[in-house]
C-alpha positions, -999 to +999 in steps of 0.1 A: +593+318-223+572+337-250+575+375-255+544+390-268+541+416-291+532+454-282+507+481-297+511+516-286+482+532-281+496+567-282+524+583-280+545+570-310+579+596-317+563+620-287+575+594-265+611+598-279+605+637-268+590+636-235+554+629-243+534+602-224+530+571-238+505+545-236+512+504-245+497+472-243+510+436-250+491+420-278+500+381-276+485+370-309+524+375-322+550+362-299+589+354-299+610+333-278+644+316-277+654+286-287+679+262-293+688+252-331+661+226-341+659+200-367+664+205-403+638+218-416+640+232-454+612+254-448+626+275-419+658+273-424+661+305-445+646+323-415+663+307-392+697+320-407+686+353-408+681+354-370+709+337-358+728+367-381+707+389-361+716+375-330+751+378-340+750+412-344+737+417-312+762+402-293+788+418-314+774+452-302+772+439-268+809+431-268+822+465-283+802+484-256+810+456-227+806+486-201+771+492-210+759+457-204+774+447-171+742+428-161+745+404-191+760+371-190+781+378-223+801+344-226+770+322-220+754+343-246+786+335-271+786+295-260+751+294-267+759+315-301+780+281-309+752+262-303+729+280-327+707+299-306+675+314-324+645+339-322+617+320-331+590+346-336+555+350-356+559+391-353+563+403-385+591+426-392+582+461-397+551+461-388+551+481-357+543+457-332+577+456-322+591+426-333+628+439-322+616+445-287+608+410-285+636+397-296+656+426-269+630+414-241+642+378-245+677+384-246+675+401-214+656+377-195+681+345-207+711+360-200+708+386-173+730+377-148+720+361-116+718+387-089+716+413-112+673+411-116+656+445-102+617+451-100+625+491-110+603+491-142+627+526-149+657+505-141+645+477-169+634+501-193+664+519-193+683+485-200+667+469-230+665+509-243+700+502-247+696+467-259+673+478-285+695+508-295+714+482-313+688+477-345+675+518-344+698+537-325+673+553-310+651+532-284+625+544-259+628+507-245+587+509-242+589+482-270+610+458-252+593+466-217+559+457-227+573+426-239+592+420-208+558+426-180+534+414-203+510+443-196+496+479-199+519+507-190+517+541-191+550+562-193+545+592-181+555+627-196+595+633-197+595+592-191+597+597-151+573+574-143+559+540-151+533+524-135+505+492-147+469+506-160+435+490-168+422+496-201+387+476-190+362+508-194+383+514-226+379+483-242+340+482-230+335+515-249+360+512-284+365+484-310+405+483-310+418+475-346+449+465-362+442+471-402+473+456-421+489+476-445+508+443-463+542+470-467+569+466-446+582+493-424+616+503-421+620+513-378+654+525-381+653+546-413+617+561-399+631+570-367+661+588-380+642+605-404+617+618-380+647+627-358+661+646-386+634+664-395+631+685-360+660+704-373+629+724-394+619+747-371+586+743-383+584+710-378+595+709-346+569+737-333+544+716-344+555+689-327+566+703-299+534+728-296+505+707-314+515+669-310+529+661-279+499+679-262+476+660-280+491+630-268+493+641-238+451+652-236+444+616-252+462+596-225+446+618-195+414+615-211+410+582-218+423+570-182+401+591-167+375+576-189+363+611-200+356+598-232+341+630-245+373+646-244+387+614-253+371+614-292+374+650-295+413+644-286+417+610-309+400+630-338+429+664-333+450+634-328+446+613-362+440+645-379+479+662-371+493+628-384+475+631-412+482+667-421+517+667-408+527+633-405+515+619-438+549+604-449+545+578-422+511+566-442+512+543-468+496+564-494+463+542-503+448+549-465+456+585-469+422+585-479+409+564-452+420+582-426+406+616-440+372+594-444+374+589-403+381+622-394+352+635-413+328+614-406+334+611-370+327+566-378+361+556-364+398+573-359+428+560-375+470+560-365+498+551-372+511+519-349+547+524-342+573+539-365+548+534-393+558+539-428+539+505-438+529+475-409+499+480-396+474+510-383+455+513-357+418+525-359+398+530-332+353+529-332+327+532-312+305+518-337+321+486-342+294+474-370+296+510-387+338+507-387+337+469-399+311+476-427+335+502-442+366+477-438+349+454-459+338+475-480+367+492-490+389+459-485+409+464-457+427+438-442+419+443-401+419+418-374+398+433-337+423+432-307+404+418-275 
């Protein structure tokens, strides 16, 4: 079974806080499971490096055994012998949750029989805790998107999950993913976010500016008030840029500020960010695209 890749739309770190969250699949990158294959000298580097992944992971399954009851732990070691994989075309840190995958997968080969549930909370609260093992900390959105293979919305406090249509949105916007070519770092980001809401500052800002911005975006753009919606996407790119600017490579500082000011198209950071790739978002699609080129970027349109 493939596991697709996820985008979030909004809500990257507010999630992690109580904000809303909103995340789609996006199966041009996928991972799945397999089985050791042939010799091949061109993969086998990689190949290495995730069975040492998966090791680790099952390592950290065993020395929290209690946590992961539902898991079938010594069919997950026997198949270790064997030289299970994660064969996967997500690249590493770039913010379309390549771990989450790989935490999606594991769950669905080796939950136990009997122990499936169709409580999205239930399941997100599971591969949270699988995940936890490569960042520590997990909103298990990653994984869960992965896992359903659609849009979700996680509502504020992360209470409630339920399925949306993004149709009118997608009608209205020109969704792109505009490749930074730097690798992100999930784990270091996250902890260094989380460490910086000691600052008081920081943290009123957050707490007082971002996650209500978030949450305006979100209600917005489901209620396809899209008025609001780009009045709330431009407050939105505008705080990461001014207060969130060490999660930007520094060469699209200057894109984003071009975005804001010129009202052609929004950018954000996808994921942890720190490198991968951003998101921008147009209503113009031909205006957005003739600046990409332009200026060089490397974007690909998500359908």
């Amino acid at each position: 079974m493939n596991y697709p890749a996820k985008i979030i739309l909004f809500g990257e770190y507010g999630v992690l806080l109580g904000a809303k969250a909103l995340a789609m699949p996006y199966s041009k990158f996928s991972g799945q499971i397999i089985l050791k294959p042939a010799h091949n000298t061109n993969t086998d580097e990689l190949l290495a490096s995730s069975h040492t992944s998966l090791k680790k992971l099952y390592q950290y399954f065993r020395s929290n055994a209690i946590n992961f009851q539902y898991l079938n732990l010594d069919l997950f070691e026997s198949e270790l012998r064997q030289g299970v994989l994660f064969q996967s075309t997500i690249p590493n840190g770039s913010g379309l949750g390549s771990s989450g995958a790989v935490s999606a997968a594991i769950y669905g080969r080796y939950l136990f029989e009997g122990s499936e549930t169709a409580d999205l909370m239930v399941i997100k609260q599971r591969l949270s805790a699988i995940e936890s093992c490569f960042h520590q900390v997990s909103s298990g959105i990653d994984p869960l998107i992965s896992r359903i293979n659609k849009p979700i919305l996680i509502d504020a406090q992360n209470t409630i999950i339920r399925e949306i249509d993004l149709t009118a949105f997608f009608k209205t916007y020109t969704l792109f993913l505009i490749n930074s070519n730097k690798q992100g770092e999930t784990g270091l980001l996250v902890a260094n976010f989380m460490n910086k809401l000691n600052q008081a500052e920081f943290k009123e800002q957050i707490e007082n500016n971002y996650i209500p911005i978030i949450n305006r975006t979100i209600e917005s753009l489901l209620a396809n008030d899209f008025s609001t919606f780009e009045t709330s996407l431009t407050e939105y790119s505008s705080f990461q840029y001014s207060q969130m600017d060490w999660l930007i490579a520094e060469q699209y500082l200057e894109h984003f500020e071009y975005g804001i000011s010129s009202g052609d198209f929004q950018l954000k950071i996808c994921g942890s960010g720190g490198g991968g790739f951003l998101i921008g978002i147009a209503k113009n699609q031909t205006i957005a695209e003739n600046y990409f080129k332009l200026n060089h970027l490397d974007y690909t349109i998500v359908n």
